[in-house]
C-alpha positions in Angstrom: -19.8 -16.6 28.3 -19.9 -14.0 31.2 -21.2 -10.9 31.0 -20.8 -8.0 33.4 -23.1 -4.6 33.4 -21.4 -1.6 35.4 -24.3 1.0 35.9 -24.1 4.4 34.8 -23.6 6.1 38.5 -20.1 3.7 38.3 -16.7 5.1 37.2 -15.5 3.6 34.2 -12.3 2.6 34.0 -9.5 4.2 32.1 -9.5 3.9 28.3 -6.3 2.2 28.4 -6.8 -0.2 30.6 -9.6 -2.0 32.4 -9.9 -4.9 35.1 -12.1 -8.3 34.3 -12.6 -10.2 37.2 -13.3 -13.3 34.6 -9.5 -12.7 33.6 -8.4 -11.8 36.6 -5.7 -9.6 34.9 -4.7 -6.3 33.8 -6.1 -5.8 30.4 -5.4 -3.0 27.3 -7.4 -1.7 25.3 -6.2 -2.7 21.8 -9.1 -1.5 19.4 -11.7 1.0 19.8 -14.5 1.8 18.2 -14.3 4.9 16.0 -16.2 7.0 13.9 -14.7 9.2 10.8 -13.9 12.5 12.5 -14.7 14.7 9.9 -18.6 12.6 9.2 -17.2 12.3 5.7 -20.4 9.9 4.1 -18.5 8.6 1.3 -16.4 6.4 4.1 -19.1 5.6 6.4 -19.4 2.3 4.8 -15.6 1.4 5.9 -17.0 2.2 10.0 -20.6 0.9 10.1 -23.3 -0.3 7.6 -27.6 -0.9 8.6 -29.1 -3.7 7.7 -28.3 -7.6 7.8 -26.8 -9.9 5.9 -29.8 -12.1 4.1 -29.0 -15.2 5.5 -25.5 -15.5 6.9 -24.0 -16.9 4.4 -21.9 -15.8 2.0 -22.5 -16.8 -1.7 -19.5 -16.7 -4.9 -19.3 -14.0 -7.1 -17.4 -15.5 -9.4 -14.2 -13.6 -9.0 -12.8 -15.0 -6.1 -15.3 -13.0 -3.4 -18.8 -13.2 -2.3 -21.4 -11.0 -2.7 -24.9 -10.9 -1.4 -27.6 -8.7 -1.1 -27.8 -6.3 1.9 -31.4 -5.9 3.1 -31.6 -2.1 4.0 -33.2 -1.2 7.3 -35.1 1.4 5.6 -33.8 4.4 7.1 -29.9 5.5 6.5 -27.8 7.2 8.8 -28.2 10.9 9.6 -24.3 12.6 9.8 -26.3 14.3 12.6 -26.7 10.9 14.3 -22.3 11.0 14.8 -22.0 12.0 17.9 -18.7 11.7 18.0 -15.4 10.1 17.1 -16.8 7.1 19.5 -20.3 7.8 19.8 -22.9 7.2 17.4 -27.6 7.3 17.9 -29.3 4.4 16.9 -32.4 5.6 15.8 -35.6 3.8 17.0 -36.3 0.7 15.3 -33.1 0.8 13.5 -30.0 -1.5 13.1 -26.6 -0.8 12.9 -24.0 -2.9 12.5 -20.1 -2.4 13.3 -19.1 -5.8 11.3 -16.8 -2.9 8.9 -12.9 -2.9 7.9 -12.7 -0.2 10.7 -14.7 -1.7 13.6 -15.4 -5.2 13.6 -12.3 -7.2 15.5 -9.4 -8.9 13.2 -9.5 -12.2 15.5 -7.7 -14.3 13.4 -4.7 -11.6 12.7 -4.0 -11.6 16.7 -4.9 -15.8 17.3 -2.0 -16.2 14.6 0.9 -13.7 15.4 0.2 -12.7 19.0 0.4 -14.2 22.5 -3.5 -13.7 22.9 -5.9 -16.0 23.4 -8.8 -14.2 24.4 -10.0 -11.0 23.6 -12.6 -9.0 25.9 -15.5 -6.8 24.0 -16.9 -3.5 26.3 -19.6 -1.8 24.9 -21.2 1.1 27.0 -25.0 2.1 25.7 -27.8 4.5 26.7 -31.3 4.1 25.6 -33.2 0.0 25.1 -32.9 -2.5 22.4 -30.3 -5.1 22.0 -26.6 -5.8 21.8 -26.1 -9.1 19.3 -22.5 -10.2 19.2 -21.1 -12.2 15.8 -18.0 -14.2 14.6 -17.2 -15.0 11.1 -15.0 -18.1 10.3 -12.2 -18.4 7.2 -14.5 -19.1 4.8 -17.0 -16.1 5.5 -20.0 -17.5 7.3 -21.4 -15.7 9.7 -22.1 -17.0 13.7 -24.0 -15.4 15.9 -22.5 -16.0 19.4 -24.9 -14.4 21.8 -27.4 -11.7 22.1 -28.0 -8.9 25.2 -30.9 -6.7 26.4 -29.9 -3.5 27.1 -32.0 -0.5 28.9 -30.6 2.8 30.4 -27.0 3.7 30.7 -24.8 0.5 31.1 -21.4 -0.7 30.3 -21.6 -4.6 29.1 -18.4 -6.7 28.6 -18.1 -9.9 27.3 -15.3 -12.2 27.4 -14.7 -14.0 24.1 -12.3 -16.8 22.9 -9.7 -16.5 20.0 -9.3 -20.5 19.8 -11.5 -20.9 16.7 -9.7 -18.1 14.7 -6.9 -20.0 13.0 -7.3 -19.6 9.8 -9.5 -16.7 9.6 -12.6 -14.5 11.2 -13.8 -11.4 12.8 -15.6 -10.5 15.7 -18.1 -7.5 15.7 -21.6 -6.6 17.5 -24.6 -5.1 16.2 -26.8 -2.6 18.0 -30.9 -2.9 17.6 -32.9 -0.2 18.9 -36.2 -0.3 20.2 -38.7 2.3 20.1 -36.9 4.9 22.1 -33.9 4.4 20.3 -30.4 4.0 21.4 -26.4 5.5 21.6 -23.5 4.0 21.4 -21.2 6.0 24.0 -18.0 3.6 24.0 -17.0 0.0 22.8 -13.5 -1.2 22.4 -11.7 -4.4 22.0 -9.2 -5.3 24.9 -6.6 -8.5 25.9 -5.0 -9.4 29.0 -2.1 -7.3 29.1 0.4 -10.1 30.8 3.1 -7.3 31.6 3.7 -6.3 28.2 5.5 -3.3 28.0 3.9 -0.1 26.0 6.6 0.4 23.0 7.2 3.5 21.8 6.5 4.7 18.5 7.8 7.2 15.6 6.2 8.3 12.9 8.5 8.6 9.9 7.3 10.2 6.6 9.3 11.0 3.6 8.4 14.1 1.3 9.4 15.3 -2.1 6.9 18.7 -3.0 4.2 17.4 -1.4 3.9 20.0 1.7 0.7 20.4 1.7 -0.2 16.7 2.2 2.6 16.3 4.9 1.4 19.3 6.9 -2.2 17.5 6.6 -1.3 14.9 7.6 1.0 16.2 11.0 -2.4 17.9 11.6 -4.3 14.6 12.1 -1.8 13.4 14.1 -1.5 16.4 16.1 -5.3 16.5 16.9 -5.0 12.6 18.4 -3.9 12.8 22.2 -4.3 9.0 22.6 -1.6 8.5 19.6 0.6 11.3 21.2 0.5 9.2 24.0 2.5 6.4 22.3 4.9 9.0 19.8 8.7 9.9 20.7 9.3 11.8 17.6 7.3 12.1 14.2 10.4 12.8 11.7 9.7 14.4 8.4 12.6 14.4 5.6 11.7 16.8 3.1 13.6 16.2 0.1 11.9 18.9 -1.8 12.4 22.6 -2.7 8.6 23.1 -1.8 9.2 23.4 2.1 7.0 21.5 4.3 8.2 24.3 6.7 6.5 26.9 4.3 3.2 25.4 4.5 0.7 28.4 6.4 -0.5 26.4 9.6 3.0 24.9 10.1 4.4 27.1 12.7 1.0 26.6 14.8 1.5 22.8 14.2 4.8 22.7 15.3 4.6 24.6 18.3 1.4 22.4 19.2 4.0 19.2 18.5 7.2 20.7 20.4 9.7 18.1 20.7 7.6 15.5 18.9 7.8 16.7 15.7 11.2 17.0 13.6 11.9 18.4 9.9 15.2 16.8 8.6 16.4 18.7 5.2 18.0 16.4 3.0 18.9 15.7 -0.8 16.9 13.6 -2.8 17.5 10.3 -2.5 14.2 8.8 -3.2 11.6 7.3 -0.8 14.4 4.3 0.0 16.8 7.1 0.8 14.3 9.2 3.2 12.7 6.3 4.7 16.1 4.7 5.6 16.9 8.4 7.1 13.7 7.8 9.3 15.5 4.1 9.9 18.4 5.5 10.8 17.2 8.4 13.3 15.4 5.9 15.1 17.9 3.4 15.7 20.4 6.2 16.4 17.6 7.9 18.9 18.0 4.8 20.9 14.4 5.2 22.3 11.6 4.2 20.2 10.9 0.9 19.5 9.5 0.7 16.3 9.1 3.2 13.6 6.2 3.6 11.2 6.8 4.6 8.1 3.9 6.8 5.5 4.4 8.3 2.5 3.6 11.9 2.2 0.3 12.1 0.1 -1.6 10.0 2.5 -4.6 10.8 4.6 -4.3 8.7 7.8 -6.9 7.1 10.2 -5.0 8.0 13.6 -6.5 5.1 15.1 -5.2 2.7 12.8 -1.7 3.7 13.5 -2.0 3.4 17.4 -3.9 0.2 16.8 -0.6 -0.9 14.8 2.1 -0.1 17.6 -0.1 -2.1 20.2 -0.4 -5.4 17.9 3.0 -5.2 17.4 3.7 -4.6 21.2 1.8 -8.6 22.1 3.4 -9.8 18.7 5.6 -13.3 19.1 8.5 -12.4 17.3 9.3 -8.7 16.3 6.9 -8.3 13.4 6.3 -5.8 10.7 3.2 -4.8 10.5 1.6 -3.1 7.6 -1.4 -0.6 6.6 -3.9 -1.7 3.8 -4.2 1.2 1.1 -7.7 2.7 0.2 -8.2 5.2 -2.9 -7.7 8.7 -2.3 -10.4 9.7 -4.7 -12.6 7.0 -4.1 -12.4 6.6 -0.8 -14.8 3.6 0.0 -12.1 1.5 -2.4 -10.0 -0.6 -1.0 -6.6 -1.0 -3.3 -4.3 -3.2 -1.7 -5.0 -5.7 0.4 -2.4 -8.4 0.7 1.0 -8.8 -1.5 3.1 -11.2 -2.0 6.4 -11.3 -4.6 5.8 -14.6 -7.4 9.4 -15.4 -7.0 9.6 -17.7 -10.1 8.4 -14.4 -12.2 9.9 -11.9 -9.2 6.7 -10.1 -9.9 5.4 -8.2 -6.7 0.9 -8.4 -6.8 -2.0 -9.3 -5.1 -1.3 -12.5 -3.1 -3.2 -15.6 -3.9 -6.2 -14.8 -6.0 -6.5 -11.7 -4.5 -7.0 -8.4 -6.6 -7.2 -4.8 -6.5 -9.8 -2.3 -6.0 -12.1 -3.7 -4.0 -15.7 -1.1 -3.0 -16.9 -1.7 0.9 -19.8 0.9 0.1 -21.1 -1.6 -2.4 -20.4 -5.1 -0.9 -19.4 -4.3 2.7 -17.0 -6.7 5.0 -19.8 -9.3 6.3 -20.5 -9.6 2.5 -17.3 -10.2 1.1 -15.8 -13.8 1.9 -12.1 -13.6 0.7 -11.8 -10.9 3.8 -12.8 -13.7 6.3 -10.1 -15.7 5.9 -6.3 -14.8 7.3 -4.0 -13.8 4.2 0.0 -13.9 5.0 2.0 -11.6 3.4 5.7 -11.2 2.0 5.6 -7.5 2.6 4.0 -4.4 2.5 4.1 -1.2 0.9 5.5 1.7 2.8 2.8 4.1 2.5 2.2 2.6 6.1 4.2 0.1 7.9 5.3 -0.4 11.1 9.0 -1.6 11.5 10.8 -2.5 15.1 14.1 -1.2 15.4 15.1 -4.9 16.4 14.6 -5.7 13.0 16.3 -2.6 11.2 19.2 -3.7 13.9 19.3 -7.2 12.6 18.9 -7.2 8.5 19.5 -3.2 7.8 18.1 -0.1 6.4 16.6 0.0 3.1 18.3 -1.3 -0.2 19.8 1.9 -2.0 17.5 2.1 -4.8 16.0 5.4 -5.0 12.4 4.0 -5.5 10.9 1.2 -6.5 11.1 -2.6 -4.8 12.1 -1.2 -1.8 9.6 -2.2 0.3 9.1 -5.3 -1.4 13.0 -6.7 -0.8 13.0 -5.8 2.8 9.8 -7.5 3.5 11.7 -11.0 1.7 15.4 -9.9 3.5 13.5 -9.5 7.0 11.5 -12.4 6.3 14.5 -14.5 5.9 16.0 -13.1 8.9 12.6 -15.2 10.8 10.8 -11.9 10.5 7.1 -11.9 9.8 5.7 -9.0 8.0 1.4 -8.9 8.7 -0.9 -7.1 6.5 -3.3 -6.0 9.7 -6.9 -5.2 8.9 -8.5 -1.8 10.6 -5.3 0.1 9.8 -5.3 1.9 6.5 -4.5 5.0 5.2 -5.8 6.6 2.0 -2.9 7.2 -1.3 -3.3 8.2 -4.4 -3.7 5.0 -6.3 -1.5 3.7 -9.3 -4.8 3.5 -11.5 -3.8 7.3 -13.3 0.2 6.4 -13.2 2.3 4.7 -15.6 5.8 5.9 -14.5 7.0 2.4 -16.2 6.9 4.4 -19.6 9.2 7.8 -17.8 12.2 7.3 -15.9 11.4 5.4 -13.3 11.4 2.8 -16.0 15.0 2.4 -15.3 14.1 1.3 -11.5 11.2 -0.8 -12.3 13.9 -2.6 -14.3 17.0 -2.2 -12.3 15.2 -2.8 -8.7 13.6 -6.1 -9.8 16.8 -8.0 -11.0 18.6 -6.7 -7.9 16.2 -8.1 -5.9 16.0 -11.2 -7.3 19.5 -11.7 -7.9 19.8 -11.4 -3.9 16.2 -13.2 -3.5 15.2 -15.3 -6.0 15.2 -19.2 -5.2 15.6 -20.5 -8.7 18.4 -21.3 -10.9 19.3 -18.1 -13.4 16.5 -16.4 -11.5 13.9 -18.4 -12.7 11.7 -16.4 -15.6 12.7 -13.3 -14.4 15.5 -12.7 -17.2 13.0 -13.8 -19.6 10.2 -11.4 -18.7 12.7 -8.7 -18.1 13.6 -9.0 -22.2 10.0 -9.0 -22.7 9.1 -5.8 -21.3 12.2 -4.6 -23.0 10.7 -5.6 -26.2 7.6 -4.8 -25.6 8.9 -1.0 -24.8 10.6 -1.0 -28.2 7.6 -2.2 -30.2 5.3 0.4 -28.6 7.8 3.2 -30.2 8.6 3.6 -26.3 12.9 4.6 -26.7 12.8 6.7 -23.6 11.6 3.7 -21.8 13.8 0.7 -23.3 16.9 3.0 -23.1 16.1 3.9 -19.4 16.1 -0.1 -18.7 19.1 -0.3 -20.9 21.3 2.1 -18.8 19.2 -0.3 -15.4 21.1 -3.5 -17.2 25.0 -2.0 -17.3 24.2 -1.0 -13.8 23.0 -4.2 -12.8 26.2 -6.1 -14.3 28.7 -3.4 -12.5 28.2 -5.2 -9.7 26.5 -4.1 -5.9 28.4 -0.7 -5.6 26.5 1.3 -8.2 23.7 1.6 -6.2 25.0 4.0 -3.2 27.5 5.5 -5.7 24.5 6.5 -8.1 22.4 7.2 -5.4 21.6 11.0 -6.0 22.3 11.5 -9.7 20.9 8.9 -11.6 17.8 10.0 -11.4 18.4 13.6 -12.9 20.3 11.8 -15.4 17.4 9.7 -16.6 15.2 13.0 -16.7 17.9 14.8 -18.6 17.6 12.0 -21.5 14.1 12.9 -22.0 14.9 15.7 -25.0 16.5 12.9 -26.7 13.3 11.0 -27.4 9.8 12.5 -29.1 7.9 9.5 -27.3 9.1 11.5 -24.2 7.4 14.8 -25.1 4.3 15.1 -23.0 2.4 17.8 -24.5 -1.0 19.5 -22.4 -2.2 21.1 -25.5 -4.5 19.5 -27.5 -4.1 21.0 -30.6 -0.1 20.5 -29.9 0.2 17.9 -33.0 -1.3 17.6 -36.4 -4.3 15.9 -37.3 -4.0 12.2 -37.5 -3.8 11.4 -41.2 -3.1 7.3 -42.4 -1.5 6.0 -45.3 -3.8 3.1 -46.0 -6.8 2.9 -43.5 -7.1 -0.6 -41.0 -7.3 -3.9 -42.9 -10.8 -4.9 -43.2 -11.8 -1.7 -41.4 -10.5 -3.2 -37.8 -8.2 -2.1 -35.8 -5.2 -5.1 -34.8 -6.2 -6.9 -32.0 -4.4 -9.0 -29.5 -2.6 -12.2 -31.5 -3.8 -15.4 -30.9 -1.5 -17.9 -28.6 -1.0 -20.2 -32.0 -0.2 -17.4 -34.4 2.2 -15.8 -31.7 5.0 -17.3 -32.8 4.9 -16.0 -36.9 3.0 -12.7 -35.8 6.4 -11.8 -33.7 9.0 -13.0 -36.7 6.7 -10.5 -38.8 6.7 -7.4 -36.4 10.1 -8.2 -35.7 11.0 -7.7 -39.7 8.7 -4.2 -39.7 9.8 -3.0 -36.3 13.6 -3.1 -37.4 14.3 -3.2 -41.0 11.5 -1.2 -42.7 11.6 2.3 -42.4 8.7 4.4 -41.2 6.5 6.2 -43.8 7.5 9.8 -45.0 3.6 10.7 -43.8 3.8 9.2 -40.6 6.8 11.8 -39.9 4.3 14.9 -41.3 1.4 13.4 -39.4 0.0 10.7 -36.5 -1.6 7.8 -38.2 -3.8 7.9 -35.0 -4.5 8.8 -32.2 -4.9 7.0 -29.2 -6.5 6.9 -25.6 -4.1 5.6 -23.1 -6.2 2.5 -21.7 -6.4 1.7 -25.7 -2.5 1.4 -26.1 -1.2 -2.1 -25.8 1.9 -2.9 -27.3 0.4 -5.5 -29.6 -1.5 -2.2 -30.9 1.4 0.1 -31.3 3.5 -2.1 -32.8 1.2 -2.2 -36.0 1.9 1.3 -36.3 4.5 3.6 -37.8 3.5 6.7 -35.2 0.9 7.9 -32.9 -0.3 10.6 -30.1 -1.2 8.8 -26.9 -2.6 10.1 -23.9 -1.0 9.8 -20.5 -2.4 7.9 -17.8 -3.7 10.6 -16.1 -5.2 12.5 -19.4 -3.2 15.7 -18.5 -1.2 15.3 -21.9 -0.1 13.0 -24.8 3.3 12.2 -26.4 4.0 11.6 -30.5 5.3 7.9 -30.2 7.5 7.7 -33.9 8.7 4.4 -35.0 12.5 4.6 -35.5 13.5 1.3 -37.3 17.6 1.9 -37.1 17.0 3.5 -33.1 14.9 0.0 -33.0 17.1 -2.5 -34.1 20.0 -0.8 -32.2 18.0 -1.1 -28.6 16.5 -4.5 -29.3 20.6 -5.8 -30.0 21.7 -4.2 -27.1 18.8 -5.4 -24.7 19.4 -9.2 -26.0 23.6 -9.3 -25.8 23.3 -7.3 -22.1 20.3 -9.9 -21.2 23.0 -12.9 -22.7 25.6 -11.4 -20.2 23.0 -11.2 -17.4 22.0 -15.1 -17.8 25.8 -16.1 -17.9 27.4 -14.2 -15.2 23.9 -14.9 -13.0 26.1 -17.0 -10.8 28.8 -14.4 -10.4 26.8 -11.4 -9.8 24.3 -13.2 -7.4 27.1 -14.0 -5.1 28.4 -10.7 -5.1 24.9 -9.0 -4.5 24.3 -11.4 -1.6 27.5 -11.2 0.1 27.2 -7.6 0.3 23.5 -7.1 1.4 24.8 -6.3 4.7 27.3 -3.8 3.6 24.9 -2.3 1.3 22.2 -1.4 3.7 24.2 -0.8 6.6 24.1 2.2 9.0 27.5 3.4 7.8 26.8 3.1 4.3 24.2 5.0 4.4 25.9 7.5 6.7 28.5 8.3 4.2 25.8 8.4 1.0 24.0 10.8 3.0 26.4 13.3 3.4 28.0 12.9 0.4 24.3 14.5 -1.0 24.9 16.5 1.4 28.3 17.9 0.0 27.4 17.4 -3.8 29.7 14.7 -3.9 29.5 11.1 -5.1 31.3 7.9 -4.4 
């Protein structure tokens, strides 16, 4: 391995590029080292960590992921000791280590979908102690490859191989300081550059109310020259009445942006309906090569979006590349890793044995073995992902579905099409997380449902769809046991839809959604109320039998305990009390449908604890869904054939350019097709 020192009283070379005589080639800087801007400590652990790993290896935890021990250095980092957004101190005697989601190299990712085979480290110190440089391999253990003294101001860059990469393993460097201590002024990751063109980039986001998160987030990426560098446009379609454009701050930001930043107007059509918008500007624009797509109540890490238009720029084929999701509120979390769609279930999820929620503050990247090895993806959510035009050329804009499964079908249409879709580690941005939602109990019920049988009706490999029709009439039931009408009816109206055949979708494109909310007075289950004191104090019957509340059934008594619910849920009327008063009253983590289902009414809290609704049991409403969910899944099963030819053989049509042209301004004009 060479290494090369360039003295202080040198000129370093551009931050974009650089020239190695050991590659004797052009190369571009492809991943920098950087520091949170705003010295936020709650994320430090996602940028750096002291200390060392105990002995390199990484040890089971018994969930799938390792966990050891991190021996503390015995002195944390100082927010005084950021210097910068690439500079950090090293205190004397101290050790800090850049193996973290954010700094530490994704080798494996670029030795698998890239052109690269080498990768060239530069890391430009002042002060003494030493520079150790490590590799991990797939299965999480840790290599050290070599180790550097360094005194004064100098710029060291070492050449490094991606051959052993392929099925998993970082690169990263830690820094040791001696007794006079040490700073990082620079380091970044670089390849040969082999003539590959710069592509250029827009940003597309798509907002509903949520101006205050857009304009903070056109902010960030107003304040990053380097990623301005790579933007055409950055096109914002508010759907809203809460005008990103009446934001204070906005008029400052736009002037700042000038011609890179455009507000489209537009009717709600859902996240599928403004993201395809961003789809379609681009393609129309005819000059950026890829667009990247966010959702509005993000906070970005700038650097992880330029780092995504330059891995995509060395890519094979053109390739989607996706942003990993980290919690909003709890920001060291990491949500979403990797996803892939169970096509015998059609159930999107963590892939592998993969799951969510994942804290780097308390077991940190070098400790945590499942993020060693490469996981492939089907697809990727669209609170950040990176999409070439060549692909939206070839397969499409989004399907018309409002929201929900969007992402997830065009990550299984373009991977049919030979297009690749890569989860890419070091580019994130944070979301609010799904933990406080349940919209499957509202109206997006009626897309959860309707969105998965499209998709699998144009994706699913199996005959009849596999289990899909089964666990669709599950969750129906389920619905309908828990005292949830609003819900089962919403996924009722999603079956008729279904079996009309492909053309609902664009033609129900801006009303259905209102529609669903207008059904909501209809149903007391429905009737979220913020008041406390809203409902009358729980009062029961006959208290619990044996003094327990109903648990869970057991897989052998399954069978009888349904036949039994079954008779109670749709033949015996509720109790005259439970009308006058809840028999309970119930937290929302506590209420499982085995639970409801015992019941004859209840008040259950929301997911996010701003309100509860009086679930009532309604045997004739009951047995009156439950008939109509079992003939309308009958239908599904026998025309499955029928319908999945039709769906197929208009994909194209569906998603094309045109067809969303016209839906467009048919919002536009109030008018449907």
């Amino acid at each position: 391995m060479s290494k090369q020192a360039v003295q202080s009283g040198q000129a370093l070379e551009d931050a974009a590029t650089l020239f190695d005589p050991a590659e004797s080639s052009p190369m571009r800087v492809v991943h920098r080292v950087v520091f949170p801007a705003d010295k936020d400590l709650d994320v430090l652990p996602l940028y750096m960590d002291s200390g060392d790993v105990s002995n390199g290896l990484l040890g089971d935890n018994g969930a799938g992921a390792a966990a050891v021990q991190i021996q503390a250095s015995g002195t944390s980092l100082h927010p005084d000791d950021l210097l910068g957004r690439r500079s950090v101190r090293v205190r004397p005697g101290q050790r800090l280590s850049l193996g973290s989601y954010f700094n530490a190299f994704p080798a494996a990712y670029w030795r698998k979908w890239t052109t690269v085979s080498s990768v060239t480290l530069r890391v430009q110190t002042s002060g003494s102690g030493s520079l150790v440089v490590y590799r991990s391999n797939a299965r999480g253990v840790t290599q050290r490859v070599e180790s550097f003294r360094v005194a004064g101001e100098e710029t060291n860059v070492h050449p490094l191989s991606l051959a052993q990469f392929g099925d998993g393993g970082w690169y990263w460097f830690d820094l040791i300081a001696d007794a006079e201590g040490m700073t990082l002024i620079s380091a970044d990751w670089s390849v040969p550059d082999n003539g590959k063109a710069h592509g250029r980039l827009n940003i597309g986001v798509t907002t509903y109310n949520r101006a205050d998160y857009c304009n903070n987030t056109i902010g960030a990426i107003a304040a990053d020259s380097d990623l301005r560098a790579v933007i055409h446009e950055m096109i914002v379609v508010d759907q809203g009445n809460d005008k990103v454009r009446d934001v204070p701050g906005f008029n400052e930001l736009a002037a700042d942006m000038g011609k890179q930043l455009r507000i489209i107007d537009q009717a709600n059509l859902g996240g599928s309906g403004g993201f395809s918008r961003n789809m379609l500007e681009t393609v129309n624009g005819g000059v950026a090569n890829y667009v990247l797509l966010l959702d509005d109540d993000v906070m970005v890490e700038t650097e992880g979006i330029l780092r995504s238009a330059t891995f995509a720029d060395f890519c094979r084929v053109p390739t989607i590349v996706g942003g990993h999701m980290f919690d909003m509120f709890d920001r060291s979390v990491l949500h979403a890793y990797a996803e892939s769609v169970n096509l015998w279930k059609f159930l999107w999820g963590p892939s592998g044995d993969l799951y969510h929620r994942h804290n780097l503050a308390a077991q940190n990247l070098r400790a945590t073995a499942w993020m060693h090895r490469r996981w492939d993806v089907d697809f990727n959510g669209w609170w950040m992902c990176l999409i070439p035009t060549a692909v939206i050329k070839e397969i499409g804009l989004s399907l018309p579905v409002f929201i929900k499964w969007d992402d997830a079908e065009y990550g299984l249409r373009a991977k049919a099409a030979g297009y690749p879709t890569v989860s890419m580690p070091g580019t994130a941005v944070w979301h609010v997380s799904w933990i406080d939602k349940d919209d499957s109990v509202d109206w997006q019920a009626y897309f959860h449902g309707r969105n998965r049988l499209v998709a699998g009706l144009m994706h699913s490999p199996y005959h009849k769809g596999g289990d899909l029709l089964k666990q669709s009439l599950a969750t129906d039931v389920k619905h309908i046991f828990s005292m949830q009408y609003y819900a089962a009816s919403a996924r009722i109206s999603a079956l008729h839809d279904v079996l009309s055949g492909p053309d609902h979708m664009h033609r129900t494109m801006a009303k259905r959604a209102p529609e669903l909310r207008a059904m909501k007075g209809k149903f007391p289950d429905s009737a979220m109320q913020q008041d406390p004191a809203a409902f009358p104090p729980p009062r029961r019957r006959k208290p619990p039998k044996k003094g327990k509340e109903p648990s869970a059934p057991k897989l052998y008594a399954l069978a009888p305990w349904l036949v039994k619910t079954l008779i109670k849920q749709t033949t015996i009327p509720a109790s005259d009390l439970s009308v006058q008063n809840p028999e309970v009253a119930i937290a929302h983590q506590d209420s499982k449908w085995w639970r409801l289902s015992q019941l004859d009414s209840a008040v259950v809290s929301n997911a996010d604890g701003t309100g509860a609704s009086w679930y009532q049991r309604d045997a004739k409403k009951a047995r009156a869904l439950l008939r109509e969910s079992i003939l309308l899944h009958m239908r599904l099963r026998q025309d499955w054939e029928n319908l999945q030819k039709q769906y197929r053989s208009q994909l194209a049509e569906v998603t094309s350019i045109e067809a969303w042209e016209a839906t467009i301004k048919d919002a536009e004009n109030g008018s449907a097709r």
